[in-house]
mmCIF file of the N, C-alpha and C atoms, coordinates in Angstrom:
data_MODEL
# 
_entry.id   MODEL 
# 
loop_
_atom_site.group_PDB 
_atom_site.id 
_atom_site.type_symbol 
_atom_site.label_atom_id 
_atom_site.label_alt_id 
_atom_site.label_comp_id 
_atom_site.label_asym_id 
_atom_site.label_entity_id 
_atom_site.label_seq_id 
_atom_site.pdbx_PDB_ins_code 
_atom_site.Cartn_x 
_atom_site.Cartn_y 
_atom_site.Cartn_z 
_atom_site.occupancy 
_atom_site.B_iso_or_equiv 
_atom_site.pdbx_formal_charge 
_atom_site.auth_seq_id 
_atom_site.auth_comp_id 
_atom_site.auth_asym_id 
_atom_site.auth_atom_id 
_atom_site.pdbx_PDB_model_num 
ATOM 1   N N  . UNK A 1 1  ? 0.812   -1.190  0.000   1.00 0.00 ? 1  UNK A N  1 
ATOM 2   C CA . UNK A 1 1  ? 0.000   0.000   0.000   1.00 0.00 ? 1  UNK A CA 1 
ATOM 3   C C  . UNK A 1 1  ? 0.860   1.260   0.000   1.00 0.00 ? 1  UNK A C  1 
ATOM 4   N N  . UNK A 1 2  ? 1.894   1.609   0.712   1.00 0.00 ? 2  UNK A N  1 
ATOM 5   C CA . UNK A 1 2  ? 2.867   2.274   0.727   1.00 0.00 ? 2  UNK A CA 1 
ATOM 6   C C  . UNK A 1 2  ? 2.951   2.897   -1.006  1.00 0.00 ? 2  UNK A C  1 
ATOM 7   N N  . UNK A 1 3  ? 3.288   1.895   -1.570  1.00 0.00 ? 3  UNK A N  1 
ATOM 8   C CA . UNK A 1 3  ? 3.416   2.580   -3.017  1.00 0.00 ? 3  UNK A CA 1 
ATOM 9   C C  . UNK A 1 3  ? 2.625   3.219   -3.799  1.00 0.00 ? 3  UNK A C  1 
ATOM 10  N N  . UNK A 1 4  ? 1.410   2.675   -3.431  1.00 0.00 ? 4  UNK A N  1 
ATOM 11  C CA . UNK A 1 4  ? -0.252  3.456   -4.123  1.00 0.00 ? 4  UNK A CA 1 
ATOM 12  C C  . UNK A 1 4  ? 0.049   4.504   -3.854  1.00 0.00 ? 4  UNK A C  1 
ATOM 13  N N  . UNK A 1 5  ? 0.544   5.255   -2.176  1.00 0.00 ? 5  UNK A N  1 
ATOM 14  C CA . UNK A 1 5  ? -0.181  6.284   -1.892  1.00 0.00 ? 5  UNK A CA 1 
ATOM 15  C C  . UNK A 1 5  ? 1.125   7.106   -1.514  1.00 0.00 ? 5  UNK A C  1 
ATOM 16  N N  . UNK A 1 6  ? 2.404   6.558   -1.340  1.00 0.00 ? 6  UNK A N  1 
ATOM 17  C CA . UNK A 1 6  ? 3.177   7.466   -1.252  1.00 0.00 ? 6  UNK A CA 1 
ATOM 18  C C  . UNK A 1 6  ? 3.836   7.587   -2.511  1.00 0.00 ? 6  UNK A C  1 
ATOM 19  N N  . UNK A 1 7  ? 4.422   6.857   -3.474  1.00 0.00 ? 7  UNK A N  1 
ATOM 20  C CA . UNK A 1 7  ? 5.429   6.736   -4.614  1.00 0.00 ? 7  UNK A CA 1 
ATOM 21  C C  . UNK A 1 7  ? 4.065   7.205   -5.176  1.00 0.00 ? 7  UNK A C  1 
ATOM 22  N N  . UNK A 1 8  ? 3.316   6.949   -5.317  1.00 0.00 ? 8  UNK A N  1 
ATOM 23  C CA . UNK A 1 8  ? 1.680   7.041   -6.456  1.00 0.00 ? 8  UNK A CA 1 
ATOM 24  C C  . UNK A 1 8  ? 1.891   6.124   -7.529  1.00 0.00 ? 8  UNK A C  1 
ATOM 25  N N  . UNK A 1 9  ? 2.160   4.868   -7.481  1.00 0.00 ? 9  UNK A N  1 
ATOM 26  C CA . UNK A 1 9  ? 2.158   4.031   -7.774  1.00 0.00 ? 9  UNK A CA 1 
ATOM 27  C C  . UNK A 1 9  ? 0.764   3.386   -8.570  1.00 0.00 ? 9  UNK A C  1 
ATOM 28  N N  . UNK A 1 10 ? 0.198   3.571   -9.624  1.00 0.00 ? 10 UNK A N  1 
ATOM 29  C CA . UNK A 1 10 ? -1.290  2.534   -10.078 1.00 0.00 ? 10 UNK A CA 1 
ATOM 30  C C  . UNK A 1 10 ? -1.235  1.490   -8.943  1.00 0.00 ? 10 UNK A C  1 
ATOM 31  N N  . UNK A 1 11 ? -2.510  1.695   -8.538  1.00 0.00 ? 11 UNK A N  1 
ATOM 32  C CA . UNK A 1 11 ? -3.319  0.011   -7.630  1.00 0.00 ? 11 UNK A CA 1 
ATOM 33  C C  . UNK A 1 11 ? -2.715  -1.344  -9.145  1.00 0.00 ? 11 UNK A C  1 
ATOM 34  N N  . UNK A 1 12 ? -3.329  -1.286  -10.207 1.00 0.00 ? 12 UNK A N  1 
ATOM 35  C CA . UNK A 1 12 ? -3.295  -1.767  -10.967 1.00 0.00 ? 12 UNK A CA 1 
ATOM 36  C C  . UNK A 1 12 ? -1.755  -2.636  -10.773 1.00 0.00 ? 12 UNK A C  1 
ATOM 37  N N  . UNK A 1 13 ? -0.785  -1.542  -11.085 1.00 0.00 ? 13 UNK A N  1 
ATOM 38  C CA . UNK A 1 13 ? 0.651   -2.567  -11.053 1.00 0.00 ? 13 UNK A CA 1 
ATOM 39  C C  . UNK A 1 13 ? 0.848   -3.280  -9.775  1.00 0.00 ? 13 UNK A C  1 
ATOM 40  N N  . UNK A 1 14 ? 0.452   -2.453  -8.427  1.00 0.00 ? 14 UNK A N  1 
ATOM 41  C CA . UNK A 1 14 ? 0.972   -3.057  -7.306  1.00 0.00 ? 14 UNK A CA 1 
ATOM 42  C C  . UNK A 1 14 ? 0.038   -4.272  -7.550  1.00 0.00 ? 14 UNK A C  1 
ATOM 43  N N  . UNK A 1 15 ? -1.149  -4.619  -7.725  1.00 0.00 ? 15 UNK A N  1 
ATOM 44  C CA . UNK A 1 15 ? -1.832  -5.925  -7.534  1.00 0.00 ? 15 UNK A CA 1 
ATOM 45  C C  . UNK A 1 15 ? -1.234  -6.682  -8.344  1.00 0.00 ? 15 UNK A C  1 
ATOM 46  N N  . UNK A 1 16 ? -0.546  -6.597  -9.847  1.00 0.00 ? 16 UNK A N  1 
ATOM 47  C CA . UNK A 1 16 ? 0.030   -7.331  -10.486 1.00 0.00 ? 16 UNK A CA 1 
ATOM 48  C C  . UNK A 1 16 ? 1.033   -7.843  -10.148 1.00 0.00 ? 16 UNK A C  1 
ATOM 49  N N  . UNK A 1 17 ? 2.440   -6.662  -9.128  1.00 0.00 ? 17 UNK A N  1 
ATOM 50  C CA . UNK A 1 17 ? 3.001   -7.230  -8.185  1.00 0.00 ? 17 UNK A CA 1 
ATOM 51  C C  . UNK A 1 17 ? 2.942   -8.426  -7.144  1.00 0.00 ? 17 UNK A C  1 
ATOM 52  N N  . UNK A 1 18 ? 1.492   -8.491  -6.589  1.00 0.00 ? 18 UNK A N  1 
ATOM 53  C CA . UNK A 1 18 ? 0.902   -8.987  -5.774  1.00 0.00 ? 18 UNK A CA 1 
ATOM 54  C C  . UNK A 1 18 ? 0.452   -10.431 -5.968  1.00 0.00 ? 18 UNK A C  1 
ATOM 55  N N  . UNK A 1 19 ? 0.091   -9.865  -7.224  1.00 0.00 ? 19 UNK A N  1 
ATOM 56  C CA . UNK A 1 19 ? -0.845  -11.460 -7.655  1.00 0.00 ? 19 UNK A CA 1 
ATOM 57  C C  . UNK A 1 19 ? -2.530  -11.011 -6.713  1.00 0.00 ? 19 UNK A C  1 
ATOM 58  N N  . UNK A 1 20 ? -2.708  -9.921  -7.068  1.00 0.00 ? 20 UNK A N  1 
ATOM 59  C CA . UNK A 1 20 ? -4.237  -9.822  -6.623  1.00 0.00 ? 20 UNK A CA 1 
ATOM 60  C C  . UNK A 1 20 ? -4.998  -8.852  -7.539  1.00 0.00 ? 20 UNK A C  1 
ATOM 61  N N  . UNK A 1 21 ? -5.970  -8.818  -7.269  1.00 0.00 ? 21 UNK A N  1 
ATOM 62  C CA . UNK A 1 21 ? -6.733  -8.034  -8.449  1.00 0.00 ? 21 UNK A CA 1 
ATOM 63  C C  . UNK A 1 21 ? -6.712  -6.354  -8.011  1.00 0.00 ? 21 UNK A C  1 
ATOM 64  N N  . UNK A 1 22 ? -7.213  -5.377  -8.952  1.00 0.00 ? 22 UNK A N  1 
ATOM 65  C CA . UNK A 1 22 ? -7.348  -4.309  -9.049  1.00 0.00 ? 22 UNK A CA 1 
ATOM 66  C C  . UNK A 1 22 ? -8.122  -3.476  -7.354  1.00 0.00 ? 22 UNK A C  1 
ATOM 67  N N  . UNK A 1 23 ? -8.799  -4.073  -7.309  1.00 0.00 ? 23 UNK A N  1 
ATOM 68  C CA . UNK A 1 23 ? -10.377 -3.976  -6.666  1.00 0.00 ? 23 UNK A CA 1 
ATOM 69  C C  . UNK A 1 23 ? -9.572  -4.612  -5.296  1.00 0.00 ? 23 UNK A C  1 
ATOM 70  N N  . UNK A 1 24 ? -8.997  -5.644  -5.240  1.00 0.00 ? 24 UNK A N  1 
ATOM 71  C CA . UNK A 1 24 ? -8.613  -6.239  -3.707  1.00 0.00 ? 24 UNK A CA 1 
ATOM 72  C C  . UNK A 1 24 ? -7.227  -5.211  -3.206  1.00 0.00 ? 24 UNK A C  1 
ATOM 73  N N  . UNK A 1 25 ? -6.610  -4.706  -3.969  1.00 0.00 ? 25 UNK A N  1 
ATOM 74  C CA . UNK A 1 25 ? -5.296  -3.413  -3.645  1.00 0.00 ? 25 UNK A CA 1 
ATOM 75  C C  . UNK A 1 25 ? -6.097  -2.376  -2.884  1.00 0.00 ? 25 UNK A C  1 
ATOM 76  N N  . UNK A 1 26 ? -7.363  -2.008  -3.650  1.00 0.00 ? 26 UNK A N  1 
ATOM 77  C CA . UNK A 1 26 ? -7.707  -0.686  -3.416  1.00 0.00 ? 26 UNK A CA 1 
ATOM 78  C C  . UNK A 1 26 ? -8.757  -0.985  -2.202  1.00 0.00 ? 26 UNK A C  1 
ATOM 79  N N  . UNK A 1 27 ? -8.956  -1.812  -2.026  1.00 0.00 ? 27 UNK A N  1 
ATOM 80  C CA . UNK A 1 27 ? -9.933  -2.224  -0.739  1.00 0.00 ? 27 UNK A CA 1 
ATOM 81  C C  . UNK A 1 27 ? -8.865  -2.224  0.394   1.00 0.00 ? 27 UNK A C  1 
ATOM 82  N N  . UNK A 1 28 ? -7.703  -3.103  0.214   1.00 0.00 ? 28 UNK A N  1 
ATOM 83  C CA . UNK A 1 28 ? -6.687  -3.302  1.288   1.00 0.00 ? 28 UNK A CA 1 
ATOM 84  C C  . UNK A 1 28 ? -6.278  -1.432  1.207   1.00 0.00 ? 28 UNK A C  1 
ATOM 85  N N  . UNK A 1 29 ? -5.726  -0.373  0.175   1.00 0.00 ? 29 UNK A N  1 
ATOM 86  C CA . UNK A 1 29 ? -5.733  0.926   0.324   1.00 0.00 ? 29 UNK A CA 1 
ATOM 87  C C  . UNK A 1 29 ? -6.414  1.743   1.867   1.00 0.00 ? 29 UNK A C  1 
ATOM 88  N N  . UNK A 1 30 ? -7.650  1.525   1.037   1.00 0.00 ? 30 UNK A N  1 
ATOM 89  C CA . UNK A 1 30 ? -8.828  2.153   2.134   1.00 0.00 ? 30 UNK A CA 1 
ATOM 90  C C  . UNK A 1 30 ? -8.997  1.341   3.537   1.00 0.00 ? 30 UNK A C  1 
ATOM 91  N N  . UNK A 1 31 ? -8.652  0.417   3.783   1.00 0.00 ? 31 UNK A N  1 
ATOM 92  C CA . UNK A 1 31 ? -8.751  -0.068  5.242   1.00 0.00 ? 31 UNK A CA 1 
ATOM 93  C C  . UNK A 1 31 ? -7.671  0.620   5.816   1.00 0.00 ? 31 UNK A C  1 
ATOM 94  N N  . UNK A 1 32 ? -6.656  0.549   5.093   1.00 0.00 ? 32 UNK A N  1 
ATOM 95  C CA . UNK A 1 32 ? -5.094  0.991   5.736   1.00 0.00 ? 32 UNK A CA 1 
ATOM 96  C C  . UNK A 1 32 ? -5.200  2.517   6.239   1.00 0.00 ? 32 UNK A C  1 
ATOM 97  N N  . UNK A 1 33 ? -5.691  3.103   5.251   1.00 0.00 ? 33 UNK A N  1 
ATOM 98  C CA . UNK A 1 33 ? -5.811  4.378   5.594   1.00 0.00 ? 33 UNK A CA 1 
ATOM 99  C C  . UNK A 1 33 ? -6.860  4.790   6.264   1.00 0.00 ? 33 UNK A C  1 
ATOM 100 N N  . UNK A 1 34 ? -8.180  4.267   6.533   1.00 0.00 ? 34 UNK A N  1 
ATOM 101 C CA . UNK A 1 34 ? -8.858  4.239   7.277   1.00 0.00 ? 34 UNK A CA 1 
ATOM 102 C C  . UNK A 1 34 ? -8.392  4.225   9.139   1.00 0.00 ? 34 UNK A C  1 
ATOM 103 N N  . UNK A 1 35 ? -7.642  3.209   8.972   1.00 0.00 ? 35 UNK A N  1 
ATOM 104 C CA . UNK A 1 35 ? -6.663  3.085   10.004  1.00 0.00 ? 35 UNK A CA 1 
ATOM 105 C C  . UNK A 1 35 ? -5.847  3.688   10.682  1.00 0.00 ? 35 UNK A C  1 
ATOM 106 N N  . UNK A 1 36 ? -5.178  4.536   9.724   1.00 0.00 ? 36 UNK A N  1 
ATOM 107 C CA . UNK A 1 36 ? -3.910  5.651   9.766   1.00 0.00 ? 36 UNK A CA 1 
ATOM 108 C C  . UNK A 1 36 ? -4.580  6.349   10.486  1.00 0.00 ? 36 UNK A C  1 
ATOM 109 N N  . UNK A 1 37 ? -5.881  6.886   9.809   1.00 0.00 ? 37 UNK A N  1 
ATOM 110 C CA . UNK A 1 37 ? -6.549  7.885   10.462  1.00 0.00 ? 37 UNK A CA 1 
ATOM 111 C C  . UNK A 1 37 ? -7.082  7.525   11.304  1.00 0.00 ? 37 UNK A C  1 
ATOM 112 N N  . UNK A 1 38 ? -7.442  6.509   12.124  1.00 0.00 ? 38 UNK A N  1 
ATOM 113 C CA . UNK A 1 38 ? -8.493  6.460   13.294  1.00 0.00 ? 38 UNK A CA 1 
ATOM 114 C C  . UNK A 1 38 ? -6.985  6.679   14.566  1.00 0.00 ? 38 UNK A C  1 
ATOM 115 N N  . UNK A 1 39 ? -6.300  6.035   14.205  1.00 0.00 ? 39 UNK A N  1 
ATOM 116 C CA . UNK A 1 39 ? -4.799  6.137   14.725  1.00 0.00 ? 39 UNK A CA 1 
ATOM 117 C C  . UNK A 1 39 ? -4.568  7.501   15.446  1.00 0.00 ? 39 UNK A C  1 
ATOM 118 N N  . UNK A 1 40 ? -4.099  8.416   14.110  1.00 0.00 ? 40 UNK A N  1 
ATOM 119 C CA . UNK A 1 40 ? -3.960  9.178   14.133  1.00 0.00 ? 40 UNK A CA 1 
ATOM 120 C C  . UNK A 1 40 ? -4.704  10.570  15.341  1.00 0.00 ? 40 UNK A C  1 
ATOM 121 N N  . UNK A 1 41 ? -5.950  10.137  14.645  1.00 0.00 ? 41 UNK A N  1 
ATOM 122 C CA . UNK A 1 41 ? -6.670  11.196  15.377  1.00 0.00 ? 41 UNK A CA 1 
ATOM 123 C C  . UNK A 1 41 ? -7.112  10.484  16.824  1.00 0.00 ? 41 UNK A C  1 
ATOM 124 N N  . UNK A 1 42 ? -6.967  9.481   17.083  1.00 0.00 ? 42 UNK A N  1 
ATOM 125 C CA . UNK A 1 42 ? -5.958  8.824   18.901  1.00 0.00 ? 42 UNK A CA 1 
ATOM 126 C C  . UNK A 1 42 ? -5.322  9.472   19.029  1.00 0.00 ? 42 UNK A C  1 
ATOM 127 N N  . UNK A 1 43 ? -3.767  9.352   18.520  1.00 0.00 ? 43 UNK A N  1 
ATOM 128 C CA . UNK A 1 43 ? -2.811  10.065  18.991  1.00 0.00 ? 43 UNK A CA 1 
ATOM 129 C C  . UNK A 1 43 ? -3.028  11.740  19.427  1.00 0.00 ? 43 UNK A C  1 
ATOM 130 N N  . UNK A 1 44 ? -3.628  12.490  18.321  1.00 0.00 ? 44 UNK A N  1 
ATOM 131 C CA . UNK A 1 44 ? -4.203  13.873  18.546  1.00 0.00 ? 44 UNK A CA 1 
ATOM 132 C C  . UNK A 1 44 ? -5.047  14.100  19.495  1.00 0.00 ? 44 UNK A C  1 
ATOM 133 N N  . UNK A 1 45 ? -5.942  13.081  19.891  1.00 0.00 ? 45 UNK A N  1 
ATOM 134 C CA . UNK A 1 45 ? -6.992  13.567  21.132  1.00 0.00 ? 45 UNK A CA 1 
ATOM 135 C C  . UNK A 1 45 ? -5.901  13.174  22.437  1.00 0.00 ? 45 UNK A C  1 
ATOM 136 N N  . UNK A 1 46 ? -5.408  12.563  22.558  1.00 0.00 ? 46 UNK A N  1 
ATOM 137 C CA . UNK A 1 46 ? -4.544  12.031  23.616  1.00 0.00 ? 46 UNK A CA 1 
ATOM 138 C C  . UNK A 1 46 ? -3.453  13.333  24.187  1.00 0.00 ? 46 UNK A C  1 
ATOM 139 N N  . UNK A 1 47 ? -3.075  14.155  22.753  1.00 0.00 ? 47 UNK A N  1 
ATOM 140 C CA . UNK A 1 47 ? -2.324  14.717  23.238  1.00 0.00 ? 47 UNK A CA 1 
ATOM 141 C C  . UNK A 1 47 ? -2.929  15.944  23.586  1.00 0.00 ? 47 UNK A C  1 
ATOM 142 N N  . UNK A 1 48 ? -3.959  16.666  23.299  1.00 0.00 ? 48 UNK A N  1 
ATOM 143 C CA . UNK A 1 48 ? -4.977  17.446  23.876  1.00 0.00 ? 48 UNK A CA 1 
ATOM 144 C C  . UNK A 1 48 ? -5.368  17.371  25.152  1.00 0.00 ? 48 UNK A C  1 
ATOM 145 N N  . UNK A 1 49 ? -6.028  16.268  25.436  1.00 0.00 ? 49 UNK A N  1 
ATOM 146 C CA . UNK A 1 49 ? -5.816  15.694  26.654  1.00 0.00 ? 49 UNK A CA 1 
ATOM 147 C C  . UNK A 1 49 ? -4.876  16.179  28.137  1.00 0.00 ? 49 UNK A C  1 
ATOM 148 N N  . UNK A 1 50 ? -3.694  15.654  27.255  1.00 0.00 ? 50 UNK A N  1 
ATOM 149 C CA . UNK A 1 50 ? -2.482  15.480  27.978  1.00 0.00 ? 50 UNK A CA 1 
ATOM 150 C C  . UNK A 1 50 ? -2.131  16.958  28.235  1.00 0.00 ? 50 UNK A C  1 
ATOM 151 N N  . UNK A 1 51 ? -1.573  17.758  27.194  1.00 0.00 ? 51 UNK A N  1 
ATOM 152 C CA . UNK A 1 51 ? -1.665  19.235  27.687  1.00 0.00 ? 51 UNK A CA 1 
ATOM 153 C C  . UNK A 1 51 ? -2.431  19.733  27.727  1.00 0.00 ? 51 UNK A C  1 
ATOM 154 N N  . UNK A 1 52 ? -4.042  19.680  28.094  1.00 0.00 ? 52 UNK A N  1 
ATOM 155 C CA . UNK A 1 52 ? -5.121  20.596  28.915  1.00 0.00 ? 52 UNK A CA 1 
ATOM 156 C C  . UNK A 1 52 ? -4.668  19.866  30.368  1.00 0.00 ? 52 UNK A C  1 
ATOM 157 N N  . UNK A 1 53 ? -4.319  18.884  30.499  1.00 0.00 ? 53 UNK A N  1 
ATOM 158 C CA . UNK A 1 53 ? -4.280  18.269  32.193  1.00 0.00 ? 53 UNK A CA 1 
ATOM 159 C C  . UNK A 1 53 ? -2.998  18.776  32.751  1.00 0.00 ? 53 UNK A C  1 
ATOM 160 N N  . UNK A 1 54 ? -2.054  19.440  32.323  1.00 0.00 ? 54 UNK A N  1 
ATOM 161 C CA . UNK A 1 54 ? -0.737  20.317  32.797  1.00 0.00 ? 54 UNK A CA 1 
ATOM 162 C C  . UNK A 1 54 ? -1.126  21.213  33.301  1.00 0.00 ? 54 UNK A C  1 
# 
């Protein structure tokens, strides 16, 4: 996934890489980043948190 979205890489080649289809790259894409972000915006409320409680 890395390559889709950072190099910008076609889904297309990386699945060919893969040995998976078009449609299964870009599904695995969107979970990942789905992820990043739920992550992410953890880390951000946490640290809000953390310096309002100082």
């Amino acid at each position: 996934m890395f390559e889709t979205v950072i190099e910008d890489v076609p889904e297309r080649v990386v699945a060919d890489e893969l040995g998976l289809s078009q449609q299964a790259v870009h599904r695995l894409k969107i979970r990942a980043l789905k992820r990043l972000q739920l992550h992410l915006q953890i880390a951000y409320e946490l640290t809000q948190f953390t310096n309002k409680s100082i």
